[in-house]
Phi, psi and omega in degrees: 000116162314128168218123211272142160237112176288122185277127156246131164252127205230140196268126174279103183292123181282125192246158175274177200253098190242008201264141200102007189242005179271335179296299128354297176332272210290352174270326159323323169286328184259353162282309187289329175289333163297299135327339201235330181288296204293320204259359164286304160322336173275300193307315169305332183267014186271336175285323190290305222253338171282330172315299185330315187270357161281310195284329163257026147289346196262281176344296184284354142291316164274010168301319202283346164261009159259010156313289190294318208265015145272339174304313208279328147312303191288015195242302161346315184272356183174063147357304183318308190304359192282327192266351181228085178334061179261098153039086176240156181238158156191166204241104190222182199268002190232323183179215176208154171246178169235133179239136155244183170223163158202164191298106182252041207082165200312106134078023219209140189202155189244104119336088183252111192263123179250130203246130174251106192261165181316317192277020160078007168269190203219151131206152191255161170216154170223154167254163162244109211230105226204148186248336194293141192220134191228126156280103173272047178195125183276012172220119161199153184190163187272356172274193177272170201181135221209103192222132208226166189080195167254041163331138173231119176250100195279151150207168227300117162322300177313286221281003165094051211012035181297326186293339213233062172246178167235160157214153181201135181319311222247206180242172216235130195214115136324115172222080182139147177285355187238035171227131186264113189213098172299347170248192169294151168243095177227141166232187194278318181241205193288168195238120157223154203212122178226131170086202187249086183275156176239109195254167178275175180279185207016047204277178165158191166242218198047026183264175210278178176276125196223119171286131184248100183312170192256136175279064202248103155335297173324309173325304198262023149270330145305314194292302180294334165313300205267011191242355181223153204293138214292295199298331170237112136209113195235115184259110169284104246228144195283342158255026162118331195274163161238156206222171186251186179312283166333327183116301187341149189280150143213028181148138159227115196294006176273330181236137224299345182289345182277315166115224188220017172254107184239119145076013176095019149264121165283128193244145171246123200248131176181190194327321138238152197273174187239113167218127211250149150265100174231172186282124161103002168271018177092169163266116191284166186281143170294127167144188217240135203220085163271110177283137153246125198129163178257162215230107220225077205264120166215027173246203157217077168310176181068173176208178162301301173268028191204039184302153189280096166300119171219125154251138200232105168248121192202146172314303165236214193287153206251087172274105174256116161233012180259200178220058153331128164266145157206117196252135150277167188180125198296328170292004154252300179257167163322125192285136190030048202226136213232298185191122192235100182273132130323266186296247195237173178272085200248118145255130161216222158106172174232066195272151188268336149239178205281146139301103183245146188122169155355114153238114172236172178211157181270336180227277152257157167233185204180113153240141188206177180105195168233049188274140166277132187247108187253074159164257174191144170242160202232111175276056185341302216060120165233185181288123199299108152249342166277157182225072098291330162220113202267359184195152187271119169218144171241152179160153232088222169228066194272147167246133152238126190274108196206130177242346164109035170251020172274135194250034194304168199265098180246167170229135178254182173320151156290145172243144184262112196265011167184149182222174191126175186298000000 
């Protein structure tokens, strides 16, 4: 018998050599840790210094917008600097601005402010900064105002009639079935209505407040001064003499060898002065008539193929009660400007042609008659002193037209109408 003997044989696993490879390891690890130190340390001093450089960017913006918010003050303070570009500067504890400016349209100038910090960053900002004041109402005024008759007030049909609104600070009294307003009638304070006038939509009271320029005669003499040739300008002066554009004498109605009529004007002289256009006064001259006096028409000068270019500006109250033709025309008159009071406004009459331009008063106006008005009116209300007109009222049966494209030279408050980079 055969006897098998089974050998188990057993494998030595061979393990490696490992000594010497933790040192490399751990230097490796402390050079990427180093690394990783070094540059957390650059981005911190790198922060510190981007702060840094935010922060007088900020600094240097707001130097540049208290730039702008001295120009608008100091112009505030005197519109006129508006037509005369100066320099302004100023000084703060962080640094400084520069502001210039210039003329960017009617009454309308571009602001540019550069705010500079100690450390020399810049940064600019500009404004648009403006007095121009456009009426989207072909009535507005800051008193109660009372429209009565058959008054019709139109407006541009494409804008949904909107130029052929009324508006009034104060409050607004409807009086009839036969007064027609295509735009809106709204005022500031109550809305009252006897019979059904047919008013536009969102007519009522309680509504916002609508800026109203200041009416200053002086204003639109200047205005006529730099814009029309010294020979149609006539400044009628309350002790009688007339002067051209220029200032030049060209007559004195105070003394009797001349007589007291210049140019179909009668001058009457007192506390305040008189100067009437009337029958048997001559044909007055084309051209733009600054009253110091109240200014007074009770003829009807002008024609269809010869109408009396005129603009009527006066100190104290402006009275049409005759039926002038009056054409406008940029070599005589004021751009888009019709009759302008110191005091109050009386229009009335049957003129055979439409008024076009402007009507405003410093104080009340009264339109009546049956005249058409191709432009808009403006009542300031101001403290009454004349008693030619004691409250703003339209009535008889006058049409007024209006599309909002008249730009005549009025002023609002300055506004800053953009602001920005």
């Amino acid at each position: 018998m055969v006897k098998w003997k089974i050998v188990t044989t057993r494998r030595r696993l061979k393990v490696g050599d490992d000594r010497g490879l933790i040192l490399p390891l751990a230097l490796l690890v402390t050079v990427i840790l180093g690394i990783l130190a070094a540059a957390i340390l650059s981005i911190g001093g790198s922060e510190a210094q981007i702060a840094s450089n935010h922060l007088r960017a900020i600094q240097a913006d707001f130097l540049a917008e208290a730039g702008l918010e001295h120009a608008f003050n100091w112009l505030l303070a005197d519109t006129g600097r508006m037509t005369n570009p100066t320099p302004i500067s100023g000084q703060l504890a962080t640094g400084n601005y520069n502001v210039l400016y210039q003329a960017a349209g009617t009454n309308t100038v571009r602001v540019v402010s550069t705010g500079t910090t100690i450390g020399g960053a810049q940064q600019i900002r500009r404004a648009i900064m403006s007095t121009f004041f456009h009426s989207d109402n072909a009535i507005r005024t800051n008193g109660p105002l009372t429209i009565q008759g058959s008054t019709e007030v139109e407006g541009t049909t494409e804008l949904n009639g909107q130029c052929g609104s009324v508006h009034t600070n104060s409050n607004l009294e409807l009086d009839g079935s036969k007064v027609t307003i295509t735009g809106s009638a709204t005022a500031n304070g109550a809305y009252t209505v006897t019979g059904s006038p047919s008013v536009g939509p969102g007519s009522g009271g309680a509504k916002p407040k609508e800026t109203i320029p200041a009416i200053n005669p002086t204003d639109f003499l200047n205005t006529a001064t730099a814009t029309l040739s010294a020979d149609h300008l006539f400044q009628m002066k309350a002790n009688g003499q007339v002067l051209d554009g220029s200032g030049g004498q060209i007559a004195d109605l105070a003394d009797p060898d001349f007589g007291d009529t210049y140019c179909g004007w009668k001058y009457t002289a007192g506390p305040s002065a008189e100067w009437e256009v009337r029958s048997g006064s001559g044909t007055p001259c084309n051209g733009t008539f600054y009253f110091e006096g109240n200014a007074t028409v009770t003829s009807s000068p002008g024609s269809t193929s010869t109408p009396w270019k005129t603009t009527i500006i006066a100190t104290g109250d402006v009275i049409v009660s005759g039926n002038p033709t009056i054409g406008a025309d940029a070599a005589y008159t004021v751009q888009d400007t019709l009759f302008v009071a110191g005091r109050d406004a009386k229009i009335s009459g049957t003129p055979s042609n439409a008024y076009n331009g402007l009507i405003a008063a410093h104080e009340q106006f009264a339109i009546s008659g049956t005249p058409t008005i191709n432009g808009f009116i403006i009542g300031e209300d101001k403290s009454a002193i004349s008693s030619t007109v004691t409250s703003n009222t339209v009535s008889g049966n006058p049409t007024i037209n209006y599309n909002c494209g008249l730009n005549p030279p009025l002023q609002s408050p300055l506004q800053i109408l953009s602001w920005g980079l």
